[in-house]
C-alpha positions as a LaTeX table, in Angstrom:
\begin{tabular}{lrrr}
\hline
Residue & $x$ (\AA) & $y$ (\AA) & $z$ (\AA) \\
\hline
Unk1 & $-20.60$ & 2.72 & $-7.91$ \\
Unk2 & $-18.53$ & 5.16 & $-5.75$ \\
Unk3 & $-15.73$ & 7.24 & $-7.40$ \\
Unk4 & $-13.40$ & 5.71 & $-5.75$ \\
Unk5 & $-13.98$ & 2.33 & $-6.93$ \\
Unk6 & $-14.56$ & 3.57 & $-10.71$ \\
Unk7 & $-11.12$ & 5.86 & $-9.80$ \\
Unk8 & $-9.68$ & 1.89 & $-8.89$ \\
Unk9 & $-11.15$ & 0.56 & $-11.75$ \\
Unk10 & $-10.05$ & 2.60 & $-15.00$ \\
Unk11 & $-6.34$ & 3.07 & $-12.52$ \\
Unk12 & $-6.13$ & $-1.00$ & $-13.90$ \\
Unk13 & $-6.19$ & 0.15 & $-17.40$ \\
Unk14 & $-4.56$ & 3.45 & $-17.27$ \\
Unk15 & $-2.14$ & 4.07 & $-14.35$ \\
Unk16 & $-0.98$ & 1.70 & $-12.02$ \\
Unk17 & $-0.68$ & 3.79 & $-8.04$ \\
Unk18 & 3.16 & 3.53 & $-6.92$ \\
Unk19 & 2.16 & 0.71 & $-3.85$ \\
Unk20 & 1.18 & $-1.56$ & $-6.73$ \\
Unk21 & 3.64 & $-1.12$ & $-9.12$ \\
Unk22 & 6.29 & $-1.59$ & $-5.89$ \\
Unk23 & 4.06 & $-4.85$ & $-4.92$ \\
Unk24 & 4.09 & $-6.77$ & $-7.88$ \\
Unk25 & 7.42 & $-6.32$ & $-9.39$ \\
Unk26 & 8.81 & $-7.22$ & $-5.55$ \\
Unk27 & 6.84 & $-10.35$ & $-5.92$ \\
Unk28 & 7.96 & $-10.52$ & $-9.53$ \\
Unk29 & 11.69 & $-10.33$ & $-8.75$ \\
Unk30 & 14.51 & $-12.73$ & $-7.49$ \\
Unk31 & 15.76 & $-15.49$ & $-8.90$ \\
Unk32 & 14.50 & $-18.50$ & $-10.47$ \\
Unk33 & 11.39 & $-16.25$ & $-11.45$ \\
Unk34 & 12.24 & $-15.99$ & $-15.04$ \\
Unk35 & 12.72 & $-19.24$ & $-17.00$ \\
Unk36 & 16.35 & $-18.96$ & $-18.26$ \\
Unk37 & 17.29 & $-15.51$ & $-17.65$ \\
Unk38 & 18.10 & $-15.14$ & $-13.81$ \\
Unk39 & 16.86 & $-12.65$ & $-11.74$ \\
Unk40 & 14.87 & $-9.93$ & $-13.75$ \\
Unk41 & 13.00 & $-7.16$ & $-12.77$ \\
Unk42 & 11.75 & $-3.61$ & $-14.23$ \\
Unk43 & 8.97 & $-1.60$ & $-14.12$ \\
Unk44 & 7.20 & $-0.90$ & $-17.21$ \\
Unk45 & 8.33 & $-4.29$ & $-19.13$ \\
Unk46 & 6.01 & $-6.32$ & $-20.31$ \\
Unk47 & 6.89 & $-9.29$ & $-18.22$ \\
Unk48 & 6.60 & $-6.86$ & $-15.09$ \\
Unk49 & 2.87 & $-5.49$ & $-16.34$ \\
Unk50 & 1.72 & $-8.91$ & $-17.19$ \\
Unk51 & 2.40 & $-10.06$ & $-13.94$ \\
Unk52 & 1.03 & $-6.98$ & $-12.56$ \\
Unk53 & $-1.79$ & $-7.13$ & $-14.43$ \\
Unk54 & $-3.18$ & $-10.85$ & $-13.19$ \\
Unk55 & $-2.44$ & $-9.97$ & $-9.24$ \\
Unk56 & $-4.44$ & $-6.55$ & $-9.74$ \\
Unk57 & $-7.26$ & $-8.57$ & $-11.58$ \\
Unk58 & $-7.81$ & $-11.37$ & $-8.69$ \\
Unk59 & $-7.44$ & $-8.51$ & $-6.53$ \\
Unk60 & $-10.22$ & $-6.59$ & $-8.21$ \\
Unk61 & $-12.00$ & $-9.92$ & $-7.77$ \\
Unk62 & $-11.79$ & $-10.37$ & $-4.56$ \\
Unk63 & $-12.71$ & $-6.59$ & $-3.29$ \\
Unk64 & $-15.90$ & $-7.01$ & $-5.84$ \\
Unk65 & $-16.88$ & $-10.18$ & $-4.56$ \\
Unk66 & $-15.51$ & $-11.03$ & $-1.19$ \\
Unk67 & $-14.00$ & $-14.13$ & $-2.06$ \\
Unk68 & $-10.92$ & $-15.34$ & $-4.35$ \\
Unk69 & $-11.57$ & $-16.37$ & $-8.01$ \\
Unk70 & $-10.80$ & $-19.94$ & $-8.67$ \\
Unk71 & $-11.11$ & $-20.34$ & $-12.59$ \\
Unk72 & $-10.04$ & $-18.57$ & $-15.40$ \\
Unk73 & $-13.76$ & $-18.07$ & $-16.46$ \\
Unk74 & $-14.12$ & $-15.63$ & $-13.08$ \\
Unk75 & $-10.96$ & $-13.95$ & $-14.00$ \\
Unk76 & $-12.73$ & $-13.52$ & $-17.62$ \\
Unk77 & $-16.00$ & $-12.58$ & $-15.60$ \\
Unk78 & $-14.14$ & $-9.67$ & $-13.92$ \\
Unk79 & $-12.00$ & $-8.81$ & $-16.76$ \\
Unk80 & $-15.17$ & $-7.87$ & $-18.63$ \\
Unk81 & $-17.07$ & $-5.94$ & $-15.88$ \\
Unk82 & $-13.89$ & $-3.87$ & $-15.66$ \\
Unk83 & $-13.23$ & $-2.96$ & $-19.21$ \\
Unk84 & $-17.35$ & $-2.97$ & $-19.25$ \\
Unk85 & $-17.33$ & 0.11 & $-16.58$ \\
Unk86 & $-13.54$ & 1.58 & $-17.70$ \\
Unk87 & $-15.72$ & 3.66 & $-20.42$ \\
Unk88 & $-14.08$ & 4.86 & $-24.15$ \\
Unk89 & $-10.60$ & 3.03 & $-24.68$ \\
Unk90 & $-8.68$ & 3.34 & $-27.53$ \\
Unk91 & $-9.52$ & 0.43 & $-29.53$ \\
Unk92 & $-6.47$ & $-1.37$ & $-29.73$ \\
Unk93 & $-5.95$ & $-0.96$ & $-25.73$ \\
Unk94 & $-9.96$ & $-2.43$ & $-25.90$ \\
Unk95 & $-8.59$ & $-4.98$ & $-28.33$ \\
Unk96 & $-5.41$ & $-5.67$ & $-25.64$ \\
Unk97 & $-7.31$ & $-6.13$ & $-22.39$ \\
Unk98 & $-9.82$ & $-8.40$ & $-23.79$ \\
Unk99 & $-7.26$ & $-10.58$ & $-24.77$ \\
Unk100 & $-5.30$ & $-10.60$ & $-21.84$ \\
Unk101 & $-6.31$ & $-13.77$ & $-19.75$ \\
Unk102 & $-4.99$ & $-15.04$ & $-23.26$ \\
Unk103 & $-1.18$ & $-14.68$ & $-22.63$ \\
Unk104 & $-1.79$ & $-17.15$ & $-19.92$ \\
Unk105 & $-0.07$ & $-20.65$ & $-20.23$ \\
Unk106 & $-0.79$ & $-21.97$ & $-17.01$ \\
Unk107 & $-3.27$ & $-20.58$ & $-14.39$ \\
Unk108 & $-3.90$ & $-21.95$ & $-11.14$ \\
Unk109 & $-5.87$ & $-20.40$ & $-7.80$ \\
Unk110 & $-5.98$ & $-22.72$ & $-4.87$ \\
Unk111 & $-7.33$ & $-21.47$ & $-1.74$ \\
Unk112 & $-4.81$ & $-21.83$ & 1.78 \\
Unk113 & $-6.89$ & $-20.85$ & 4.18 \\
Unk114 & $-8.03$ & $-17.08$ & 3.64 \\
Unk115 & $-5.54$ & $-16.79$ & 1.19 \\
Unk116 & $-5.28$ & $-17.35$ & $-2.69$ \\
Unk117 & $-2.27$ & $-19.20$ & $-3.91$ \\
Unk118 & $-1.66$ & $-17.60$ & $-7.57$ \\
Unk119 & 0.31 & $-19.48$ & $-9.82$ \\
Unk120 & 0.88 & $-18.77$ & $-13.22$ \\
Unk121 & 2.74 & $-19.16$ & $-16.59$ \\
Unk122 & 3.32 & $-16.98$ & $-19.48$ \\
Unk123 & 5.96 & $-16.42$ & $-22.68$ \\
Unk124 & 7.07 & $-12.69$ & $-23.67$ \\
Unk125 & 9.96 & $-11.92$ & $-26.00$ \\
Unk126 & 11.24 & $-15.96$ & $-26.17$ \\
Unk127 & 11.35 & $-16.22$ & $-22.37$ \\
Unk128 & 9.17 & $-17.83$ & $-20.10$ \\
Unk129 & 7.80 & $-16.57$ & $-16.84$ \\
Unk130 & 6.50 & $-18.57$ & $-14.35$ \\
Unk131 & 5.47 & $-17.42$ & $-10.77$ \\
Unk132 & 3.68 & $-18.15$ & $-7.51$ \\
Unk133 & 1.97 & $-15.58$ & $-5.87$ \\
Unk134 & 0.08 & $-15.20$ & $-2.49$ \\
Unk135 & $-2.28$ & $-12.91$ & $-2.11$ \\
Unk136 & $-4.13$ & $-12.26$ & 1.27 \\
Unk137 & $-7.52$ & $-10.59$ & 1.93 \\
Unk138 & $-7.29$ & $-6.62$ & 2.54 \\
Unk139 & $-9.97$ & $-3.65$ & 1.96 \\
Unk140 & $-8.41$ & $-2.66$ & $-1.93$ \\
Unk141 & $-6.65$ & $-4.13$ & $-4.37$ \\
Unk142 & $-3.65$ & $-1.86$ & $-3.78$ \\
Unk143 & $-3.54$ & $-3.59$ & 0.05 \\
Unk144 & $-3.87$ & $-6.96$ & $-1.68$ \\
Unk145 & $-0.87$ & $-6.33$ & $-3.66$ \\
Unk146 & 0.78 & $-4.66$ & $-0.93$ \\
Unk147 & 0.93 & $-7.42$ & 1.25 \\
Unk148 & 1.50 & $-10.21$ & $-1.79$ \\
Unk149 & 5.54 & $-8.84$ & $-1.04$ \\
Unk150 & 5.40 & $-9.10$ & 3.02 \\
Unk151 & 6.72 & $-12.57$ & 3.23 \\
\hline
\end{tabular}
């Protein structure tokens, strides 16, 4: 595996680069997004990394395997290689990320044409998030992401 990759890789679980962060909470924001609270948006909230956190893992997916998950048990699949090759964690951030396809409510990938139609549904803090996402094929995850906010 080339350092960059592995550099990708353990930047899921550590530090997320400033295009992604800027991706996914665009594609996070506006109104209707969040179930009974209007328009929210921030960048370290949970509701923001969550969100963040599924686009970057189908993104991972996709750069790994040159197509678009479409089940929850590929998500799992690459969930596990990732935290598999992120090295020593902490063991409640191990503990965290292993869990996390669990927040999910509601998860559904539908390919439209070379794209990946993400739509998904989770509950932090008593509200409800629920969100459609497109992401389109690029080189990295960080381009996926990037152009998830061009429409």
């Amino acid at each position: 595996m080339s350092p960059e990759t592995r550099n990708t890789i353990t930047r899921w679980f550590k530090v997320v680069s400033t295009v992604a962060i800027l991706g996914c909470t665009a594609a996070s924001c506006g109104p209707g997004r969040v179930v009974g609270t209007g328009p929210h948006c921030a960048f370290a909230d949970p509701e923001t990394t969550t969100s963040l956190g599924i686009c970057n893992l189908a993104a991972e997916y996709y750069v790994a395997k040159q197509q678009w998950p479409l089940s929850k048990e590929q998500l799992e699949e690459q969930n596990q290689r990732m935290l598999a090759q992120a090295g020593e964690l902490p063991p409640e951030e191990a503990k965290e990320l292993s869990e996390f396809l669990g927040r999910f409510t509601f998860l559904d990938m539908k390919r439209q044409g070379e794209n990946l139609v993400l739509h998904y549904r989770f509950s932090i803090d008593k509200k409800t998030v629920d969100q459609t996402v497109t992401l389109r094929p690029k080189p990295t995850a960080d381009e996926i992401l990037e152009a998830a906010t061009a429409d």
